[in-house]
Phi, psi and omega in degrees: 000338181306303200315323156302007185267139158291073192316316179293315168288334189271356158281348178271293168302341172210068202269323160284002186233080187269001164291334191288280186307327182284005185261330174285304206266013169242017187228346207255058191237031149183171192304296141024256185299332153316287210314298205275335162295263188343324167285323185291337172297311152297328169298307214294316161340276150341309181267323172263325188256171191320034174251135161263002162262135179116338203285146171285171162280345182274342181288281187302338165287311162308344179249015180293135174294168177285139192266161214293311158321336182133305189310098165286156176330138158303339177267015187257185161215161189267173215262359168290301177329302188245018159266131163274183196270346148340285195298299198307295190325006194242333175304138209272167191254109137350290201191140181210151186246144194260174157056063163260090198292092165292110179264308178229144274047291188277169165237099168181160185277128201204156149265134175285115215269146198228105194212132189335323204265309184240179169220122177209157140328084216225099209309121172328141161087348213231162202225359175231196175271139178310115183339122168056000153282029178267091179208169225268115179320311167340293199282028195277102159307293204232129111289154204219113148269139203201109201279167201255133183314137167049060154244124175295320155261163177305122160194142175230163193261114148284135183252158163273020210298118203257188165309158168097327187244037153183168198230139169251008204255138162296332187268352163304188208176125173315145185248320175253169188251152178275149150273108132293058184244201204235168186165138178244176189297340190284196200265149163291148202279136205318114177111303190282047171218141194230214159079162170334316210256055155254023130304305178271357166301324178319320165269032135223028175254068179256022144179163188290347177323289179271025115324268209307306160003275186316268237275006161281013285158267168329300190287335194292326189284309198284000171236354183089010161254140182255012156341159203211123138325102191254140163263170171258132168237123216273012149273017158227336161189136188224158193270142171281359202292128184264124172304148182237338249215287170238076194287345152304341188254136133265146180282175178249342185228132203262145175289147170187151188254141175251094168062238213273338213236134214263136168180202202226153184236159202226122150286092177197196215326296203269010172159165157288139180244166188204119161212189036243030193237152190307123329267150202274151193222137167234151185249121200264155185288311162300011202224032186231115182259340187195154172226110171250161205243122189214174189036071176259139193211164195328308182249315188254149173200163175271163185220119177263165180222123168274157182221160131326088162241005162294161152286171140080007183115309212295137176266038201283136170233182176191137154300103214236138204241092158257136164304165143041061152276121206287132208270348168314326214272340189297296178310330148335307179287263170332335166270292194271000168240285198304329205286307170298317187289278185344329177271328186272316173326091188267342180282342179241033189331289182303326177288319164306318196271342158269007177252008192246303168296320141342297191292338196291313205312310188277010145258019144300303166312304183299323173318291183321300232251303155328293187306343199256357197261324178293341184260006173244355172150016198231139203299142191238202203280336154359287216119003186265152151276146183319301192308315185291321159310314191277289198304347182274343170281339157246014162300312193298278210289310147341296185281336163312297185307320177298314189314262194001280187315298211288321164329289192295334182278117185245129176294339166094331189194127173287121177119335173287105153350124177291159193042039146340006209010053171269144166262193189249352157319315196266326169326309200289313161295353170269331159316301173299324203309321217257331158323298169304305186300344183288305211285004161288279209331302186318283165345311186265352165272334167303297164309297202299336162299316165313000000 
């Protein structure tokens, strides 16, 4: 009955798998069952190989190009979408790696697969790809090298960002997850790297860095996307905040609460990125209409960042909020990132340039507002506060008027000590006193004359 198997196709289609053909061909023991390998051979046919007559709709939708924007059509699906896990799993694997610490889609150790077509995920030991860790190079928007925050050894995270695996409209939702994994500084371990092409991986795996390099690099290129690796780099911005953990490095990254859920934001060349927890959100540079600064308060302030969420031209915008940013870290931001970018930025030239006037206007306003604060208790270049001033100024005028009166006050005999305590009662009474005594003396000059 073997004999009735289309040999040629299932031989095309699984030409990288001959444990596969030889189990069809041990299995293939009736008409039956011929029909059904022999159908199965032809879709996989179809569906993986080189043709343009014949093709499903499900084919053709996979090779529609990328729109001048970057973008695919919205009536379309990208080739994760519409590839099964069937279909990848036929794909020859280029190079593959063991022992990989996957944080998002999964939290688990997984290998990674390397195929012309996809990068997928695959549980040791297991022969297809892991359920939503799959995804199609065409569609890699962003790539991310990224050391991972408050680890005592060195270690970095690659992010993946395919279309699709983030939203900036509050009222959207991601449809897909960024691939996240992990990697430390040292060399891959002797054996875990496999597939054809680990030979020439062997001559750059001096460390998993230039590993991953390469073959992310490569296959992105080998498919026509020309995505760039971005890294962080800390001569255009680092946190002033000191690693107590590594006090030698500067960091790259600022603490910051999203709503509820505490994570680090990463400034750079091509937008802010803000992870490492579920869902991870980048923000594109171009897609940033304004960064503003709210609730500052003695150690901490918030940083809103308004974005572009319209389409098409459209300027529709919506506001996205982090929280509790460390307050060593705002000149930083504000200088060595927002300032700069704003002057570079030419598509958002106009815009800028009205946020720029803004900011003068409020800091005018602020000034204003200084000047209303020096005058309610706040110090001026003296060292006085208005208030400590105006009582002293009428402390003065006060102590004037008493000089004055005491000017005007005559005492009656030069040589009495002011406050004698006599009243004018006991005056009066001295008065009569010195009154009698004149009319003895008279009196008594009299007797002595008698």
């Amino acid at each position: 009955m073997a004999n009735g198997l289309d040999i040629q196709k299932l031989d095309s289609v699984f030409k990288s798998r001959p444990d596969i053909l030889q189990d069809i061909h041990k299995a293939a023991d009736s008409p039956s069952r011929v029909q059904l390998f022999n159908k199965i051979a032809n879709f996989i046919y179809e569906q993986t190989g080189d043709h343009t007559a014949g093709s499903s709709l499900k084919r053709r939708r996979v090779d529609i190009e990328p729109s001048q924007n970057g973008n695919l059509p919205h009536a379309t699906e990208t080739s994760a979408e519409t590839s099964t896990v069937e279909d990848i799993s036929t794909e020859n694997i280029l190079l593959e790696i063991k022992d990989i610490s996957v944080s998002i889609p999964q939290r688990k150790k997984f290998e990674l697969c390397f195929t012309p077509k996809h990068l997928y995920a695959r549980i040791p030991g297991a022969t297809v790809p892991a359920p939503g860790i799959t995804y199609a190079w065409k569609d890699v928007e962003y790539a991310f090298y990224l050391p991972v925050p408050e680890k005592s050894q060195i270690q970095h995270n690659y992010i993946l960002f395919p279309r699709n695996a983030f939203s900036l409209s509050k009222s959207g939702a991601p449809t897909e997850d960024p691939l996240v994994f992990t990697v430390s500084a040292g060399a891959p371990k002797p054996g875990s790297i496999g597939g054809p092409n680990a030979a020439a991986a062997s001559a750059v795996s001096d460390s998993y860095t230039t590993l991953f390099n390469w073959a992310l690099n490569k296959c992105l290129q080998a498919a026509g996307n020309n995505v760039q690796m971005v890294a962080a780099d800390p001569a255009k911005f680092h946190s002033k905040v000191r690693q107590p953990h590594r006090p030698k490095e500067a960091a790259v990254h600022v603490k910051a609460f999203r709503g509820s859920k505490d994570g680090y934001l990463f400034f750079l060349e091509n937008g802010i990125l803000w992870g490492f927890k579920k869902p991870l959100l980048f923000i594109p540079l171009d897609k940033i209409a304004a960064i503003s600064y709210t609730s500052i308060l003695q150690r901490t302030f918030n940083m809103v960042v308004e974005v572009f969420t319209g389409e098409n031209g459209d300027d529709t915008t919506e506001e996205i909020e982090f929280s509790m940013l460390d307050q060593e870290d705002y000149g930083g931001i504000n200088q060595d990132y927002v300032m700069r970018h704003r002057l570079q930025d030419r598509s958002m030239a106009d815009q800028r340039k009205a946020k720029r006037e803004l900011a003068e206007n409020a800091k005018g306003k602020k000034e204003a507002e200084g000047e209303e604060e020096d005058a309610n208790g706040q110090a001026g270049e003296d060292g006085m506060t208005e208030l400590e001033r105006a009582q002293m100024e009428a402390e003065q005028q006060l102590q004037d008027e008493e000089d004055e009166d005491e000017e005007d006050y005559d005492p009656g005999s030069e040589g009495e000590s002011e406050g004698s305590g006599t009243s004018s009662e006991e005056d009066d009474d001295d008065d009569e006193d010195a009154a009698e005594d004149d009319d003895m003396g008279e009196d008594g000059g009299l007797g002595e004359e008698e």
